[in-house]
VOGU-3710 file (C-alpha; in Angstrom, 3 decimals, decimal comma):
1> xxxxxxxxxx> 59,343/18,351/101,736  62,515/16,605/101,393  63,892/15,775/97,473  62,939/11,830/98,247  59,458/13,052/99,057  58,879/15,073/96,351  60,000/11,976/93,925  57,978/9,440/95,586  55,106/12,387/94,795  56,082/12,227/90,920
11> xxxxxxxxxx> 56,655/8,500/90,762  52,612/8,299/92,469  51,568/10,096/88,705  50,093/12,914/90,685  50,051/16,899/89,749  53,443/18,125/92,094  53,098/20,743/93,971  56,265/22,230/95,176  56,615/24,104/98,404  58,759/27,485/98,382
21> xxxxxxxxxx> 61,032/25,926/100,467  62,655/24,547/97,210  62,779/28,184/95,686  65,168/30,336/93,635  64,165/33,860/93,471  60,974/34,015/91,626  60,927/30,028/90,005  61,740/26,334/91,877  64,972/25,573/91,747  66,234/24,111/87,910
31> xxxxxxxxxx> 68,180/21,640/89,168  65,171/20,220/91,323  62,657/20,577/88,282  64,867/19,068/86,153  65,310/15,980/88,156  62,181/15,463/88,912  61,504/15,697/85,046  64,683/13,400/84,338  63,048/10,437/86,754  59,756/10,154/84,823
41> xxxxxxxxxx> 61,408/9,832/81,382  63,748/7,508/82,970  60,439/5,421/84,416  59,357/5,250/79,933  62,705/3,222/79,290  63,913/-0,160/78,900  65,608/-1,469/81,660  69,776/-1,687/81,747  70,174/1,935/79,691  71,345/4,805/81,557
51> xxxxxxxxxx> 70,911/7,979/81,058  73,571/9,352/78,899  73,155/12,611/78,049  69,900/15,550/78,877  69,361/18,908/77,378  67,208/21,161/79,184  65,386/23,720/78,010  64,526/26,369/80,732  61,752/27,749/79,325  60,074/29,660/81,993
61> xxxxxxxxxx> 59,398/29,677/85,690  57,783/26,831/87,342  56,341/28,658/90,127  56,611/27,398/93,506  52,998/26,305/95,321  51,583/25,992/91,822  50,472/22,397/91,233  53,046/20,845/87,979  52,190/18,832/85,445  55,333/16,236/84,488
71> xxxxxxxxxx> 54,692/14,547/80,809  57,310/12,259/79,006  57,047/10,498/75,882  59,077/7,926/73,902  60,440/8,750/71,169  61,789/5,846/69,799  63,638/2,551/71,592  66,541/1,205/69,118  68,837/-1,686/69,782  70,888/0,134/72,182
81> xxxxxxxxxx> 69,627/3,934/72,802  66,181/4,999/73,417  64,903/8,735/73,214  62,774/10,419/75,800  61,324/13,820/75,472  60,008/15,677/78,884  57,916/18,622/80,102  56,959/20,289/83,210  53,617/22,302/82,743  51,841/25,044/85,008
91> xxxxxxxxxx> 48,506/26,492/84,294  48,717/24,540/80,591  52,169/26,424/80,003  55,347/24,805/78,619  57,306/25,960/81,529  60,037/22,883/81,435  61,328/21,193/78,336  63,963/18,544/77,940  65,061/15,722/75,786  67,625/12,858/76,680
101> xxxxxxxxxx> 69,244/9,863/75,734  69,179/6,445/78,112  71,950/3,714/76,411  72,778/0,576/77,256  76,544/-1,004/76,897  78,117/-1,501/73,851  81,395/-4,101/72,715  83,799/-1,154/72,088  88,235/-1,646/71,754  87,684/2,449/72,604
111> xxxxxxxxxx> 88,830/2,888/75,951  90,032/6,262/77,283  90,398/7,235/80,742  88,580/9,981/82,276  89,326/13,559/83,269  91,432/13,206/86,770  89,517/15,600/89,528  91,226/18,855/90,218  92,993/19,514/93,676  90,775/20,494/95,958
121> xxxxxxxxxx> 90,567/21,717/99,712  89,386/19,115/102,122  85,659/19,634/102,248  86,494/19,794/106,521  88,386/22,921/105,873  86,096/24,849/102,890  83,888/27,735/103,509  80,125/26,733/103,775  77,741/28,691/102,016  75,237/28,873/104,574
131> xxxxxxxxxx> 71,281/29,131/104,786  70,414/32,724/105,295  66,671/33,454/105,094  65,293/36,090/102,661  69,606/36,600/101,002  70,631/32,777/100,012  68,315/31,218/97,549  65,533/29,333/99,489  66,968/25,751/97,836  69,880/26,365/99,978
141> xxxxxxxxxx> 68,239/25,041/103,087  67,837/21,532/101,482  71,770/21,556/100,081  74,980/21,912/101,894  77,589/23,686/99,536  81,122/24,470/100,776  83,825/26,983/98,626  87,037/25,296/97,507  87,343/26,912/94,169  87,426/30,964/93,351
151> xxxxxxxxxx> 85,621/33,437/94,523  81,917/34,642/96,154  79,530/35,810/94,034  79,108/39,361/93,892  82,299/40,054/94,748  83,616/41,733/91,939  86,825/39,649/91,966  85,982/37,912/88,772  88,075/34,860/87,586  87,445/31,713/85,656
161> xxxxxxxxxx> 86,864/28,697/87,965  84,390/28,725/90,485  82,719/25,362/92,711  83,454/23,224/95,411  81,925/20,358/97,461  78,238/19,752/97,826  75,494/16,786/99,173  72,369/17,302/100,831  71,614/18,381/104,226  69,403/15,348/104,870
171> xxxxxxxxxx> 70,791/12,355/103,311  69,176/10,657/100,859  68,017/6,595/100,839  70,258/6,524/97,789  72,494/8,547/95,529  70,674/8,108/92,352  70,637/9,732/88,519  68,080/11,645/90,167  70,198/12,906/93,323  73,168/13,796/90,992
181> xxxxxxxxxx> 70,908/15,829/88,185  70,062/17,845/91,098  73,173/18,243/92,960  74,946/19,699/89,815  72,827/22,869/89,526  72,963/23,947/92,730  76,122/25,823/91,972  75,120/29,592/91,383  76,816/30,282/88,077  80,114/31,211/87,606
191> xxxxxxxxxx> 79,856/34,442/86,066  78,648/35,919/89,531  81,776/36,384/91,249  82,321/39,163/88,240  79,571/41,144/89,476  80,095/43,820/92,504  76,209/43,703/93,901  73,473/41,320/94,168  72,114/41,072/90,603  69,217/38,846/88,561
201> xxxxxxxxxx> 71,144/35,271/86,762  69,612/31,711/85,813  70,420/29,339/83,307  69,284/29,597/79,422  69,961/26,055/78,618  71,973/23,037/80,421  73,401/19,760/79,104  74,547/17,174/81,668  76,100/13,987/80,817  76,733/11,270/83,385
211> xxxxxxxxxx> 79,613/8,744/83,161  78,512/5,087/83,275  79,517/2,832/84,215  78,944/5,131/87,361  81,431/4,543/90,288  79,922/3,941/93,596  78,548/6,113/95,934  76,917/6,206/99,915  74,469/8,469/99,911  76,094/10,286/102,083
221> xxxxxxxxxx> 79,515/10,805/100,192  80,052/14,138/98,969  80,592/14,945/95,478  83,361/17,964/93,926  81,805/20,138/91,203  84,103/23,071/89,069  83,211/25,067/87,018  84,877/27,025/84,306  84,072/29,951/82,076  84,185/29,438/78,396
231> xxxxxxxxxx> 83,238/32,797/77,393  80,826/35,752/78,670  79,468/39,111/76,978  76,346/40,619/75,433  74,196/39,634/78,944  75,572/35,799/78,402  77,887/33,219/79,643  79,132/30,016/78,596  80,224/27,308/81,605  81,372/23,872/81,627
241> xxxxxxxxxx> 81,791/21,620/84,651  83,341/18,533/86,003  81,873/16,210/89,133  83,862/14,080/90,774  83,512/11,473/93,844  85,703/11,962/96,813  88,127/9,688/95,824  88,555/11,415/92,456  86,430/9,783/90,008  84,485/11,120/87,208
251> xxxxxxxxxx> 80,396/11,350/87,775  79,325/13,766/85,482  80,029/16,657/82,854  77,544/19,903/82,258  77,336/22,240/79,741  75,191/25,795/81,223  74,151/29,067/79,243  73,084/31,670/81,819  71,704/35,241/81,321  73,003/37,473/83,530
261> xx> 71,417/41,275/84,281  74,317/43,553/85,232
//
């Protein structure tokens, strides 16, 4: 099933279930479940507020072929902001929990311009990370991720920085809120290229906030994600990331805690 599909499947009220195809080791991809998760709060809000900011809890695996249960609930509406709070449930387990903030435009003499995007390879001339059955994470299939920015994971060259370009491999009807919450975990996380072998990693907890208003994309653009460690030790890391449109303008900024085993 194709990301659109598996929305339209959500947006229809109905129990999900997710094929393998959209796997990562053991669980569903985050960034999938997390999307999916994002567009049914977004369906309990006012019209004309964006999402501003999400916190997601990963709290355990939602296991691929297991039908999902997606709840959201309103926590309050105000003038400008309302609060949504979500969950993904399998077999009556919290397995997903997130809360976020949809706000609509306020008069403000605040006006600051954002982060510039970082120089980057043309996406013609980066390094793909390919599809490779049974060693790339099965997710991979569905996204097309190309290098620009330090090393491979496993590698054991370390640095800082790690990212690149990335869209999906079939293009979407649209580039929603919903495309770009899942676009922006697909990354593996940067702590990898540290590590000399193949090693267990997934994210703790992940804040994304998307710039509105947002600048305009075709589906088929492709979209520049870095990221950079903060700090790592004790089994845990500390990343934060830019997106940026191919001409260089802001989308989106994440926040990611990841356990790492090795």
């Amino acid at each position: 099933m194709t990301f659109d599909e598996l929305l339209n499947s959500v947006r229809e009220g109905r129990d999900v279930v997710i094929p393998a195809s959209w796997g990562q080791g053991r669980a569903t991809f985050g960034g999938l479940v997390a999307a999916l998760a994002f567009d049914v709060m977004a369906s309990k809000v006012a019209p004309g507020r964006a999402m501003r900011a999400m916190q997601v809890s990963f709290v355990g695996p939602v296991e691929p072929d297991v039908p999902a249960v997606f709840e959201a609930e309103l926590l309050r509406e105000g003038k400008a902001v309302s609060q949504v709070q979500g969950r993904i449930l399998q077999n009556g387990e919290t397995r997903l929990a997130c809360l976020a903030s949809f706000g609509g435009d306020r008069e403000s003499s605040v006006q600051v311009a954002p982060s510039p995007a970082p120089e980057a390879v043309p996406v013609d001339q980066c390094q793909a990370l390919p599809y490779i059955p049974g060693v790339t994470p099965e997710f991979t299939q569905h996204i097309d991720m190309r290098w620009a920015f330090g090393n491979m994971p496993f590698s054991g060259k370390g640095g800082r920085e790690m990212g690149g370009w990335m869209q999906f491999r079939e293009t979407p009807s649209a580039l929603t809120d919903a495309h770009i919450v899942a676009l922006v975990d697909a990354w593996p996380p940067a702590l990898l290229p540290h590590l000399k072998g193949p090693a267990p990693a997934s994210s703790l907890s992940w804040a994304l906030e998307i710039v509105h208003p947002r600048p305009t994309m075709k589906p088929e653009e492709w979209l520049l994600y870095r990221a950079t460690i903060d700090q790592a030790g004790a089994g845990y890391g500390h990343t934060h990331a830019g997106i940026w449109t191919e001409s260089g303008e802001l989308v989106a900024l994440s926040r990611q805690t990841v356990t790492v085993f090795g």
